[in-house]
gemmi code that builds the backbone of each chain (N, CA, C; Angstrom):
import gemmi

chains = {
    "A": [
        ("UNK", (121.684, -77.884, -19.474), (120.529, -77.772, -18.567), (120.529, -76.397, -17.925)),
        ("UNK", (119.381, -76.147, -18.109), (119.488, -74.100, -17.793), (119.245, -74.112, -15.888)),
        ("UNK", (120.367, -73.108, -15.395), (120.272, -73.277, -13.936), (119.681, -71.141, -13.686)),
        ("UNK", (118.663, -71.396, -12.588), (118.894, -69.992, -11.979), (119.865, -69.056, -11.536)),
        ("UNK", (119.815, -68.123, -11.549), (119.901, -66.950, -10.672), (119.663, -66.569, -9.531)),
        ("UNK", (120.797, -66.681, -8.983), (120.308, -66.605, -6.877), (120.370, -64.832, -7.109)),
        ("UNK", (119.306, -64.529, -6.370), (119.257, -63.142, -6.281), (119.553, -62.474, -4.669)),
        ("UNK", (120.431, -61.726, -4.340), (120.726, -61.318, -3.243), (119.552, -59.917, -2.276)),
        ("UNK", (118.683, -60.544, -2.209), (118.041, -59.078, -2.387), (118.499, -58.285, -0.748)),
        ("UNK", (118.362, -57.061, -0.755), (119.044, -56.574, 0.466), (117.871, -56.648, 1.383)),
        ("UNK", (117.843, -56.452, 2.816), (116.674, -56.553, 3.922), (115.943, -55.403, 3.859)),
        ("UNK", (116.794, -54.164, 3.307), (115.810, -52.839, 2.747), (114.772, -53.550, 1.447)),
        ("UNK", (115.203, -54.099, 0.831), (114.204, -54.329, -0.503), (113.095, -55.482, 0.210)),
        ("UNK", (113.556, -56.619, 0.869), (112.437, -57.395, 1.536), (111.605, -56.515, 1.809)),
        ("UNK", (112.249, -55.635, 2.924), (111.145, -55.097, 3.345), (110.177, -54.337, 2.886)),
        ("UNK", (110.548, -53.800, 1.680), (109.556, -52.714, 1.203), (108.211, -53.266, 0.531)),
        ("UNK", (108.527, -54.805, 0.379), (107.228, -55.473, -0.458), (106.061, -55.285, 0.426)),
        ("UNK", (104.891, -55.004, 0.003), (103.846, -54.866, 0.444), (102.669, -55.890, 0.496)),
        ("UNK", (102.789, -56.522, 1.142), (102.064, -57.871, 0.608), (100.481, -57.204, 1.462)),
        ("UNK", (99.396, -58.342, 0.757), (98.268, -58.052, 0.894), (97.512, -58.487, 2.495)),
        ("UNK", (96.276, -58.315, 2.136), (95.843, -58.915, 4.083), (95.863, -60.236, 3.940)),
        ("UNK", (96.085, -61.113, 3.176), (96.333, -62.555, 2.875), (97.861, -62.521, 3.013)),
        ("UNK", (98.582, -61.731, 2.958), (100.017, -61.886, 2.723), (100.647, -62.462, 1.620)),
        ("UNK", (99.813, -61.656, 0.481), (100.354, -62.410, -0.622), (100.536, -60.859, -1.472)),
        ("UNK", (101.470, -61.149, -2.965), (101.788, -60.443, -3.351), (101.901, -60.621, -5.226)),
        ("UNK", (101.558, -60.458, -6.185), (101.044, -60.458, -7.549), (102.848, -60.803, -8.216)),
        ("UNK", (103.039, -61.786, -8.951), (104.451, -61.601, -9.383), (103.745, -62.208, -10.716)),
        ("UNK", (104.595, -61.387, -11.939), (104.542, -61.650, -13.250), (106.036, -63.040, -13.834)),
        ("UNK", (105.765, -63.418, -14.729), (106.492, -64.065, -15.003), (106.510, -63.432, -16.708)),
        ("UNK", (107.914, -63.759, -16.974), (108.220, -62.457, -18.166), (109.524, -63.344, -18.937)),
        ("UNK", (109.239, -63.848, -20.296), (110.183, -65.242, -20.462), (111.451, -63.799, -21.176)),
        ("UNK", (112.690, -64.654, -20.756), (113.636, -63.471, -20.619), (114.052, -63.271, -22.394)),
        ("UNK", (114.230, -64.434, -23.015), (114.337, -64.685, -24.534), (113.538, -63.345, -25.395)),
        ("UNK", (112.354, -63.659, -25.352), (111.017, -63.352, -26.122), (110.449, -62.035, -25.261)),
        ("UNK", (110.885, -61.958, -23.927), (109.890, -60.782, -23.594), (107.961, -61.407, -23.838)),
        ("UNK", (107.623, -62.418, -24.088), (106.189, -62.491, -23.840), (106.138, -62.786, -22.083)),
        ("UNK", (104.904, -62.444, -21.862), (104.789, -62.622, -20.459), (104.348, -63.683, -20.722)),
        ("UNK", (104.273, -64.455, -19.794), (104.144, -66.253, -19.607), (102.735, -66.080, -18.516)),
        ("UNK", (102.863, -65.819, -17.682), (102.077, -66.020, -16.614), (101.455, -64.732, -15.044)),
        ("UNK", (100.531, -64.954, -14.500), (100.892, -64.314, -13.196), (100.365, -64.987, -12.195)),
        ("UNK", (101.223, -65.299, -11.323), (100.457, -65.639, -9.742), (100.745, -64.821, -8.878)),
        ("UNK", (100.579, -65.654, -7.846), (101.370, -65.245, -6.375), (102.148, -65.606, -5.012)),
        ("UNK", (102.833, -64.514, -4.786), (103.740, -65.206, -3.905), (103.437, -64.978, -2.296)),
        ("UNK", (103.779, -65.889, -1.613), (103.981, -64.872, -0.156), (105.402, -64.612, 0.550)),
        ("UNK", (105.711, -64.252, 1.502), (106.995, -63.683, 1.826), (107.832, -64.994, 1.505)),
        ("UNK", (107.485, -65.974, 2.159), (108.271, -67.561, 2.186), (108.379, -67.875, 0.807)),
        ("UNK", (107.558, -68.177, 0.039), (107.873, -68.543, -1.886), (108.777, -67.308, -2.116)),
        ("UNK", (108.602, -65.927, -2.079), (109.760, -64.955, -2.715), (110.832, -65.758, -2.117)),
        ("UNK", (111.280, -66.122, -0.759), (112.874, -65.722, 0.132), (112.872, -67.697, -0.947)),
        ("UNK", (112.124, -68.351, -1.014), (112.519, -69.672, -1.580), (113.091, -69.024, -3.348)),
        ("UNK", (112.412, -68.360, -4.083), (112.338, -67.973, -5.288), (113.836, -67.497, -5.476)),
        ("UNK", (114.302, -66.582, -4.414), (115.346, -65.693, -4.223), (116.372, -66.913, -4.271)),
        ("UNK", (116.245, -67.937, -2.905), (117.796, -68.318, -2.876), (117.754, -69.700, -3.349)),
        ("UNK", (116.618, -70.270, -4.486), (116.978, -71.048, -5.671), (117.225, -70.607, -6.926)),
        ("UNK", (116.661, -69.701, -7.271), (116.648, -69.493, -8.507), (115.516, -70.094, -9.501)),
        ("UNK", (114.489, -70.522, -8.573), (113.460, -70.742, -9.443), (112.528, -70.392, -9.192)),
        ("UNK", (111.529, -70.107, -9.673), (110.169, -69.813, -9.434), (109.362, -70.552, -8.397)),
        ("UNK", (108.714, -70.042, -7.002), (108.433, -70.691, -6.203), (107.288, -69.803, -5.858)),
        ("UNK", (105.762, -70.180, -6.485), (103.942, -69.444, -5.715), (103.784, -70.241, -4.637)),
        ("UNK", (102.958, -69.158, -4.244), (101.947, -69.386, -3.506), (100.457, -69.838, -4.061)),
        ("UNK", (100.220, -71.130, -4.401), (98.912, -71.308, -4.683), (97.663, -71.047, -4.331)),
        ("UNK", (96.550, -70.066, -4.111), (95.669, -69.674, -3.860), (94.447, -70.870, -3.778)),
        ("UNK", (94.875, -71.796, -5.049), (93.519, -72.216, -4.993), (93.855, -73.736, -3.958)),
        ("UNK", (95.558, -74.089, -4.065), (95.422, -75.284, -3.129), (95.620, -74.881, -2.245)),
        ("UNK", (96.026, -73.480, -1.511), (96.982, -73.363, -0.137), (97.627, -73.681, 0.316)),
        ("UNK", (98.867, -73.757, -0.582), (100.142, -74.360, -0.555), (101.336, -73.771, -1.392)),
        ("UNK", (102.745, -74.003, -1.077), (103.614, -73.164, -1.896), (103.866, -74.415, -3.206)),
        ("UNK", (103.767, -73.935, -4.250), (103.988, -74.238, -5.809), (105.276, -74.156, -6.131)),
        ("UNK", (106.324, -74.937, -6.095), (107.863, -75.243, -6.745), (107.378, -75.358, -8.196)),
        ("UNK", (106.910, -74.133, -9.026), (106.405, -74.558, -10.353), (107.338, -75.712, -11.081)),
        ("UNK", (106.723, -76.748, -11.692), (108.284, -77.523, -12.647), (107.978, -78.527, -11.867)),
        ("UNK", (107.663, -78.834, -10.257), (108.328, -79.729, -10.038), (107.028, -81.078, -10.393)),
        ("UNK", (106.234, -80.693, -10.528), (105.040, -81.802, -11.234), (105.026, -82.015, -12.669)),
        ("UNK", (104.971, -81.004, -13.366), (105.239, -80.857, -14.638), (106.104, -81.177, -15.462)),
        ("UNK", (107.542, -80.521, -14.447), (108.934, -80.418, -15.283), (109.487, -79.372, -15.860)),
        ("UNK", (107.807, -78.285, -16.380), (108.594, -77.316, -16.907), (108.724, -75.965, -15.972)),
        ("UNK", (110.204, -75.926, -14.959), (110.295, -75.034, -14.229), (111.390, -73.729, -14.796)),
        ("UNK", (110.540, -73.069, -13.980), (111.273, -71.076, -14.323), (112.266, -71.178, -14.012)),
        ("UNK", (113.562, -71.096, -14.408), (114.635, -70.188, -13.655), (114.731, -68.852, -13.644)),
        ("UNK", (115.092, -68.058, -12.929), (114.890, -66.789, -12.575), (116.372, -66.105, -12.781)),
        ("UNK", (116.494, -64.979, -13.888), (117.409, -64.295, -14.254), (117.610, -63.124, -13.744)),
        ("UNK", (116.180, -62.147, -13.825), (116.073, -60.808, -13.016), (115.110, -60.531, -12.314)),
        ("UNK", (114.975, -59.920, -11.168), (114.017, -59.610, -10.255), (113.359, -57.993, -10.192)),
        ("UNK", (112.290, -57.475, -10.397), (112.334, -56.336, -10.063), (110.743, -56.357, -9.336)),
        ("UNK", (110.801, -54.900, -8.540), (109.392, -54.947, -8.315), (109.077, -53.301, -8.569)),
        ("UNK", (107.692, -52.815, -8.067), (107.052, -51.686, -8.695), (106.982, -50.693, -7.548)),
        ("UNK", (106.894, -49.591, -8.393), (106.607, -48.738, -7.826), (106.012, -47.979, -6.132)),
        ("UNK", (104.965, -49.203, -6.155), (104.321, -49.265, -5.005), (104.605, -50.478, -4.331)),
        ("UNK", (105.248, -50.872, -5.154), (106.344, -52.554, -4.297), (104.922, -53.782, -4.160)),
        ("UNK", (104.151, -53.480, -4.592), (103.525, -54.456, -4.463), (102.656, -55.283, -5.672)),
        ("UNK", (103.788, -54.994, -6.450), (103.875, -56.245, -7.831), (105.186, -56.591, -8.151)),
        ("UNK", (105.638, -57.770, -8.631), (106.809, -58.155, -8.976), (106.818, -58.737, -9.758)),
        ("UNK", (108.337, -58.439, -10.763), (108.707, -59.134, -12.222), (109.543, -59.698, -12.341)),
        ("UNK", (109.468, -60.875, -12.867), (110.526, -61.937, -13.062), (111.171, -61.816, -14.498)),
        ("UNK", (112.414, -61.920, -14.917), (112.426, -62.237, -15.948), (113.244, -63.623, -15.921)),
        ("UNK", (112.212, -64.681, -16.505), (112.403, -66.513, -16.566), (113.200, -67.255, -17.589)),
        ("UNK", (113.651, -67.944, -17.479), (113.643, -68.826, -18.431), (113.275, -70.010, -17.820)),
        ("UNK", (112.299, -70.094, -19.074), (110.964, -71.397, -19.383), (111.365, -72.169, -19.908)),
        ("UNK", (111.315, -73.533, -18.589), (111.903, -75.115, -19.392), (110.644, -75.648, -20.193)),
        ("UNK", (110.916, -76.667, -20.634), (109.948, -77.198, -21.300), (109.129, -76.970, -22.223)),
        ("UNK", (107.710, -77.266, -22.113), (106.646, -76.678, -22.782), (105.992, -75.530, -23.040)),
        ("UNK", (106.127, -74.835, -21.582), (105.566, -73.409, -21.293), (105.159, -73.281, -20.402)),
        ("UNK", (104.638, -71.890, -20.105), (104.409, -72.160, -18.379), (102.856, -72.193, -18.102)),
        ("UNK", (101.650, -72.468, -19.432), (100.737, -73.010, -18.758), (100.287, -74.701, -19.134)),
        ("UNK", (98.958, -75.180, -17.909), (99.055, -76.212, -18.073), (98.226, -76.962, -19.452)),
        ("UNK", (97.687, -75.763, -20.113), (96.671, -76.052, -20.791), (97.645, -76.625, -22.094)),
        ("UNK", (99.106, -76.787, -21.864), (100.574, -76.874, -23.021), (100.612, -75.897, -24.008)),
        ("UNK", (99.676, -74.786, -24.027), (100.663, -73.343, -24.479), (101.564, -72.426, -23.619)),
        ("UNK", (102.488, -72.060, -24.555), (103.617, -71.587, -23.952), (103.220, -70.197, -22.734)),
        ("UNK", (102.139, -69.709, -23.424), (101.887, -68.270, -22.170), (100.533, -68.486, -21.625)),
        ("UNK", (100.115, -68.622, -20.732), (98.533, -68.532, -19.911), (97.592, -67.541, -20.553)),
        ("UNK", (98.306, -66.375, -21.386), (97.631, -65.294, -21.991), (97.525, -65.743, -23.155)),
        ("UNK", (97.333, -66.881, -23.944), (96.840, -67.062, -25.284), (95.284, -66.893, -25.427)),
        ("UNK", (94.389, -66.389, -24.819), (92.902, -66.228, -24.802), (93.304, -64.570, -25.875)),
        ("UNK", (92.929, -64.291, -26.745), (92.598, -62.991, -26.968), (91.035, -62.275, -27.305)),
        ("UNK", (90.988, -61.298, -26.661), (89.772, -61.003, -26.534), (89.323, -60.565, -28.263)),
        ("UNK", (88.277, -60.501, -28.764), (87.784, -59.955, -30.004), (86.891, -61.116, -30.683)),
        ("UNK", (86.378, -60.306, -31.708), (85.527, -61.616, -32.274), (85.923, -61.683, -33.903)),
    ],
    "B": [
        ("UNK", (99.618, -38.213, -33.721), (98.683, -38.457, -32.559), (97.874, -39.995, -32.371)),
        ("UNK", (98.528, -40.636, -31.400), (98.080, -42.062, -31.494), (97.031, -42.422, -31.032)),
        ("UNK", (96.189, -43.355, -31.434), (94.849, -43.620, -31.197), (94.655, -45.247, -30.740)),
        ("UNK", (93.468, -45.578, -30.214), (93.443, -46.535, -29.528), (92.638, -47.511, -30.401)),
        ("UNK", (92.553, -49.103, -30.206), (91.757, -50.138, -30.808), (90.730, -50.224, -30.099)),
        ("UNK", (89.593, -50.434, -30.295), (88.196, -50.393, -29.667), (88.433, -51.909, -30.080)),
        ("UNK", (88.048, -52.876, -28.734), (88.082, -54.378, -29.319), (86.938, -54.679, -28.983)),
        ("UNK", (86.550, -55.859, -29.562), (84.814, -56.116, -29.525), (84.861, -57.458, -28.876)),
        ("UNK", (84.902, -57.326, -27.389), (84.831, -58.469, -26.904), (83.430, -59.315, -27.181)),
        ("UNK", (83.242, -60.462, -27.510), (82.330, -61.548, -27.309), (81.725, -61.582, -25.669)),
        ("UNK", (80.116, -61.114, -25.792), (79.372, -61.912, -24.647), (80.334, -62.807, -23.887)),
        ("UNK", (80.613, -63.957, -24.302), (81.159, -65.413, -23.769), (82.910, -65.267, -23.380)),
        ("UNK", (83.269, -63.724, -23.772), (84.747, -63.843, -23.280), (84.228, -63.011, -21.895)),
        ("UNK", (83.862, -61.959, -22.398), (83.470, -60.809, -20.971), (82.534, -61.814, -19.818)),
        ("UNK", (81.854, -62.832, -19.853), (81.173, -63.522, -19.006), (82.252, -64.381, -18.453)),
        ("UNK", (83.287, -64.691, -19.371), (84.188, -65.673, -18.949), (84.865, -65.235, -17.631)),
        ("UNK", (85.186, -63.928, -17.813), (86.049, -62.830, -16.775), (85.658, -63.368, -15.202)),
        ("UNK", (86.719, -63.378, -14.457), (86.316, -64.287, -12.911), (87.327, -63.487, -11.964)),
        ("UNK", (86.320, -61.923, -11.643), (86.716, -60.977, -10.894), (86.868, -61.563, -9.674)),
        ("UNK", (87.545, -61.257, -8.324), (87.978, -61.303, -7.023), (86.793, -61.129, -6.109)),
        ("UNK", (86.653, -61.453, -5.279), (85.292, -60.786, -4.149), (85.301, -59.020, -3.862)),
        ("UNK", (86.049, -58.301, -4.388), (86.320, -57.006, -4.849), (85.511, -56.958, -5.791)),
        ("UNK", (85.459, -57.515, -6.947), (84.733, -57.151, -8.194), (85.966, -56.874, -9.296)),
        ("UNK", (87.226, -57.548, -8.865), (88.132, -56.851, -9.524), (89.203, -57.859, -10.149)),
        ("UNK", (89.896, -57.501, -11.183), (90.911, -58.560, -11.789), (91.612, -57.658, -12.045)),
        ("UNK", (92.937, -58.124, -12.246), (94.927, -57.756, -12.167), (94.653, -57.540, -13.601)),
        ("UNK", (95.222, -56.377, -13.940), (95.567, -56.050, -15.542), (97.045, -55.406, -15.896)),
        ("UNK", (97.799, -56.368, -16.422), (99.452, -55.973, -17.144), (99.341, -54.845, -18.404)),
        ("UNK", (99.780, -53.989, -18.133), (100.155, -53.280, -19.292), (101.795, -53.208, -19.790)),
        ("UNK", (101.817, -53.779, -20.953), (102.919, -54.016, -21.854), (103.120, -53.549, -23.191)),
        ("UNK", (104.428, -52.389, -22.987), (104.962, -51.784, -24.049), (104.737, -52.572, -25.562)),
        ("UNK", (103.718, -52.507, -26.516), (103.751, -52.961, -27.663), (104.817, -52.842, -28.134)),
        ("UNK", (105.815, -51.852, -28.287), (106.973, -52.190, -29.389), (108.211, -52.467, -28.748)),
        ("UNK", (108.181, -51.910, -26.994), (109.848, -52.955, -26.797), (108.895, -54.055, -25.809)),
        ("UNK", (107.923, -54.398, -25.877), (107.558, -55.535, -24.850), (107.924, -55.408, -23.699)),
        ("UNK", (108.291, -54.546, -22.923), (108.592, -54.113, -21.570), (107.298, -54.239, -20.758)),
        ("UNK", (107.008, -54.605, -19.726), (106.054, -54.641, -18.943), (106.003, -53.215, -18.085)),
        ("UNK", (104.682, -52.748, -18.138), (105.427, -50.930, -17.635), (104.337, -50.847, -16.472)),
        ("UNK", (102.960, -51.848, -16.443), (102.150, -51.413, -15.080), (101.851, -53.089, -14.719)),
        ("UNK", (101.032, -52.616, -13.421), (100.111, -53.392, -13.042), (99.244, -52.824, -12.311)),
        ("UNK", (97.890, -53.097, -12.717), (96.755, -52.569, -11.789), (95.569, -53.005, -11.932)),
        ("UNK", (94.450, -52.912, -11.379), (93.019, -53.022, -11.707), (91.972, -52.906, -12.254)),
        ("UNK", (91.185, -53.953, -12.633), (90.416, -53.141, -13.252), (88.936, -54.218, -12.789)),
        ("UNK", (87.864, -53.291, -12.659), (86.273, -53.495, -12.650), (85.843, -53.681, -14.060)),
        ("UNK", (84.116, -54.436, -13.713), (83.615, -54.343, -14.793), (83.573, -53.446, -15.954)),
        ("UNK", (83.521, -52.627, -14.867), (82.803, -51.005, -15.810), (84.758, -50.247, -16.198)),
        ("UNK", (85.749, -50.732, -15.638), (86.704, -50.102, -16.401), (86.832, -50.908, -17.810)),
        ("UNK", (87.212, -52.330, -17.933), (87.460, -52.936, -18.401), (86.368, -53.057, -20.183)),
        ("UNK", (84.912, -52.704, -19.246), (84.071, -52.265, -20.671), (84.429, -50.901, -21.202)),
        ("UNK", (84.808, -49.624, -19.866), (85.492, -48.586, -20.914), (86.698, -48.603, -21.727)),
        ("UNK", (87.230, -49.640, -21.110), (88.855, -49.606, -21.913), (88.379, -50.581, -23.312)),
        ("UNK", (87.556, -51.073, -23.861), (87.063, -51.796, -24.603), (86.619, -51.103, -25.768)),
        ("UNK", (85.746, -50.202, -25.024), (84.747, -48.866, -25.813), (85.891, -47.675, -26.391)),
        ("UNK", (86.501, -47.544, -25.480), (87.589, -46.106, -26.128), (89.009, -46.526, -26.584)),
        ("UNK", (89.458, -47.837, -26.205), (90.650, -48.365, -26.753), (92.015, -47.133, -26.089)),
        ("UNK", (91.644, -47.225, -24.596), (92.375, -46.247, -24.059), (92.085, -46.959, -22.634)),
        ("UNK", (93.021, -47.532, -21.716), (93.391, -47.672, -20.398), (92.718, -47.148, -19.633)),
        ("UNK", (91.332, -48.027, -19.023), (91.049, -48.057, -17.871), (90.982, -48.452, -16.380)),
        ("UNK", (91.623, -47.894, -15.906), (91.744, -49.014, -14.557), (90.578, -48.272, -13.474)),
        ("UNK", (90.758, -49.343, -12.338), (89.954, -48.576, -10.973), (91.252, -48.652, -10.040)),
        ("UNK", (91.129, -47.477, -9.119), (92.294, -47.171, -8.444), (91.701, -47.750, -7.242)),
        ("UNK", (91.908, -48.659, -6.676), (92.003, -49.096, -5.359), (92.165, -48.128, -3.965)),
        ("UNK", (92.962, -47.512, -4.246), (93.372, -46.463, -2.907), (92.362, -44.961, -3.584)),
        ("UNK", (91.959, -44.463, -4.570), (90.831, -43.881, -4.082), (89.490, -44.237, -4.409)),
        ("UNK", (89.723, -45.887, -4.791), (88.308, -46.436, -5.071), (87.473, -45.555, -6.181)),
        ("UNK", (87.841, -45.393, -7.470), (87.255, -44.764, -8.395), (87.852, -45.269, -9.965)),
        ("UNK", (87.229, -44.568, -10.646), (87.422, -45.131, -12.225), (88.845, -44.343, -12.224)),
        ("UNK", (89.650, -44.620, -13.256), (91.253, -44.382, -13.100), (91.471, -44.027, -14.736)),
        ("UNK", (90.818, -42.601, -15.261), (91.319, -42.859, -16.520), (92.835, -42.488, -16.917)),
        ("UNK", (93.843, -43.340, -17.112), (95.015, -43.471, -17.397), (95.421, -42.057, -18.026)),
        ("UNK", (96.433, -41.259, -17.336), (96.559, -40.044, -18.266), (95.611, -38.841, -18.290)),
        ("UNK", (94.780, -39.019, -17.785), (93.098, -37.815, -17.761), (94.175, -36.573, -16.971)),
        ("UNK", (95.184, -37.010, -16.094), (95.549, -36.146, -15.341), (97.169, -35.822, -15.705)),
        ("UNK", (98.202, -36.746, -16.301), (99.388, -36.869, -16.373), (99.653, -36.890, -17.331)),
        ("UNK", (98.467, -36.596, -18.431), (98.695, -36.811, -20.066), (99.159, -37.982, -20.955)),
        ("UNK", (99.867, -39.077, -19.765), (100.447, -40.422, -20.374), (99.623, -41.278, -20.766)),
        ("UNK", (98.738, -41.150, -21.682), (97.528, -42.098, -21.829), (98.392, -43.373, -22.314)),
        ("UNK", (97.421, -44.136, -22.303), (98.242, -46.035, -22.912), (96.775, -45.986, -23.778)),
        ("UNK", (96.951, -46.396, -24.757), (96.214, -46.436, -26.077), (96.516, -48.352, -26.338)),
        ("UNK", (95.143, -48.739, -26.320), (95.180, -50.341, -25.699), (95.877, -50.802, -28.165)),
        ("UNK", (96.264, -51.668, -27.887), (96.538, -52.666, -28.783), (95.817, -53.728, -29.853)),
        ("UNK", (96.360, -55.033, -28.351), (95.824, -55.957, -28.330), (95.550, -56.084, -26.843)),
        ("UNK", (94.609, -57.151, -26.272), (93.980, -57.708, -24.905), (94.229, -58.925, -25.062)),
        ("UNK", (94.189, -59.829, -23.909), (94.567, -61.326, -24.013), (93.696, -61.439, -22.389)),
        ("UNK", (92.995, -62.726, -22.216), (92.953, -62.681, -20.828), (93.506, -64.236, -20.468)),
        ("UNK", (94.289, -64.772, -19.297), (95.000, -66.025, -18.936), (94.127, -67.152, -19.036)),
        ("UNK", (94.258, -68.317, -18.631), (93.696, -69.458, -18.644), (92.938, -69.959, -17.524)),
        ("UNK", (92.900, -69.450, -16.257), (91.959, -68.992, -15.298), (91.393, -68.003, -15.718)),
        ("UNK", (91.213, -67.003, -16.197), (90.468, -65.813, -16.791), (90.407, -65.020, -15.241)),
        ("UNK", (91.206, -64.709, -14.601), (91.938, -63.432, -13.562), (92.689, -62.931, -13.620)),
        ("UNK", (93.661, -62.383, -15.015), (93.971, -61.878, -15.252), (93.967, -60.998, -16.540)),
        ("UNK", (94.531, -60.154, -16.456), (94.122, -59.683, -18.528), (95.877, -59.251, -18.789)),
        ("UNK", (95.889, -59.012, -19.636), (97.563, -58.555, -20.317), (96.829, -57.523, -21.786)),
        ("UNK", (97.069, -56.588, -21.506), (96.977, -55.609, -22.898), (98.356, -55.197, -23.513)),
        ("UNK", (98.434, -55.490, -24.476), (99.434, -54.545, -25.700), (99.093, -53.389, -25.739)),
        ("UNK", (99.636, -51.898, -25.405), (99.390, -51.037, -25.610), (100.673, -50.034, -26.059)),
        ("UNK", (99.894, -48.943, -26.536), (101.156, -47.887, -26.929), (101.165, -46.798, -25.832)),
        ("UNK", (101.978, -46.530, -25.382), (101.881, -45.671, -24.403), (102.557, -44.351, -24.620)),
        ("UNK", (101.810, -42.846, -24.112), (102.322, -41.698, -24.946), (103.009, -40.958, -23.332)),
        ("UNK", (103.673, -40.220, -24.282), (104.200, -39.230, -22.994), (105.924, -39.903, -22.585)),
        ("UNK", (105.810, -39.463, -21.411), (107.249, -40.088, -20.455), (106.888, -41.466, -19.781)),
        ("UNK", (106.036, -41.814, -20.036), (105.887, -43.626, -19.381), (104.851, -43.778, -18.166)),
        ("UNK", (104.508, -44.944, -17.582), (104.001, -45.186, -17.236), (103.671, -44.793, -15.627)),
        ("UNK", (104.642, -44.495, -15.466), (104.691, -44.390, -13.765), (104.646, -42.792, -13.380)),
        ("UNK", (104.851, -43.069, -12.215), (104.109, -41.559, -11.669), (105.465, -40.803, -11.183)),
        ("UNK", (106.771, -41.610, -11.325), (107.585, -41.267, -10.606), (108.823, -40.718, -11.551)),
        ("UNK", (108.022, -40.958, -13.039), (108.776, -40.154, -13.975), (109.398, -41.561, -15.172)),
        ("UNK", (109.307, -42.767, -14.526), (110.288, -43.662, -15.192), (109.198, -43.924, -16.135)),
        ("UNK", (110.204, -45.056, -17.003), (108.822, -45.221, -18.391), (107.921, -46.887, -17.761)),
        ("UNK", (108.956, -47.539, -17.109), (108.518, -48.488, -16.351), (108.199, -48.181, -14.915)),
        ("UNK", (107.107, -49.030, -14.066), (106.619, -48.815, -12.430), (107.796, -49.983, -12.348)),
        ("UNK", (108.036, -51.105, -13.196), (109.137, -52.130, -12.508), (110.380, -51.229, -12.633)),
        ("UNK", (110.623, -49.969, -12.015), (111.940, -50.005, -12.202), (113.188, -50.244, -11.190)),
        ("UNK", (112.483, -50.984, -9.880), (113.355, -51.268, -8.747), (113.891, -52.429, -9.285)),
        ("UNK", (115.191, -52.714, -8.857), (115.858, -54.269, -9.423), (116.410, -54.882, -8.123)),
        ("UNK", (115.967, -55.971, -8.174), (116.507, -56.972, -6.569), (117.591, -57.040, -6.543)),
        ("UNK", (118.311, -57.048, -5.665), (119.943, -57.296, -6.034), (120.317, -56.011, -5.310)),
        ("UNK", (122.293, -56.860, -4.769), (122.571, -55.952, -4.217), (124.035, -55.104, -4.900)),
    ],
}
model = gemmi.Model(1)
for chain_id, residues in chains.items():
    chain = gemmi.Chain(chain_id)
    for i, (resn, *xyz) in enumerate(residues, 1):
        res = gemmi.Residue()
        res.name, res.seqid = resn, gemmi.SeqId(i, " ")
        for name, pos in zip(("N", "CA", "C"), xyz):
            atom = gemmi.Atom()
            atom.name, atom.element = name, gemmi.Element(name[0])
            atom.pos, atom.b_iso = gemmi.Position(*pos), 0.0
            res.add_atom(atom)
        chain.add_residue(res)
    model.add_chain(chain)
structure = gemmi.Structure()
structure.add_model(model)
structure.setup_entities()
């Protein structure tokens, strides 16, 4: 049974995230195996510091307004291997490992299976 | 000298697109050949139809509120791939090739290059 990665992040790195006037902040999900990106939501300060000291993937849901323990309705939850964020600190990358099915609900493995073209 | 895919989005994908009260949706740019995730940024209608038309990275820059052609100034153009957009359709993910020293402004080939952890 695959367990997370507690990530220690220092109070210099909290702090540098830049979250938005909602207080939220864009995090990618990036399956650590395959390198496909799986997903993106968002977090706010409370889902990162939850994300950090479980080891799993923990949004901020936008559309219910509520924090998202991804997995825990589903089953298929992230564990979290590496953390990084950007440049301007106000995007962040996960690299996951994806239980289950995948991480969207539609039961493909990446949310990005739409490709554009005709 | 690498060149870009002009993709021919469908009416019914580009209508699908479900920009922010900005006018704007999150766009991943990801290293086609090591799959590295190297940006994140924005993009408008009107980038998203130029990055379509020239098969070359368009974003809109938020902080000076203008069209953002990738490289016009730093020479690092990203020469688009493939496009994918998520299952909410607010986000997009492009495959691209990216020329030069990388993506970021700060010299690295990745903007994720901060790592959490202490």
């Amino acid at each position: 049974m695959p367990t997370g990665v507690r990530i220690d992040a220092t109070p210099e790195q909290l702090d540098a995230i830049r979250y938005d006037l909602d207080g939220l902040v864009t995090a990618i999900a990036q399956d650590v195996h395959t390198k496909d990106v799986l997903m993106l939501a968002w977090m706010n300060a409370e889902s990162l510091r939850m994300t950090f000291a479980e080891g799993r993937m923990v949004y901020w849901s936008r559309s219910r307004q509520e924090l998202w323990r991804k997995g825990d309705t589903s089953g298929d939850r992230q564990f979290v291997r590496e953390a990084y964020y950007d440049c301007d600190a106000d995007a962040l990358l996960f690299l996951i490992e994806q239980e289950g099915a995948g991480a969207c609900h539609t039961g493909e493995r990446s949310c990005f299976h739409n490709r554009f073209g005709s």
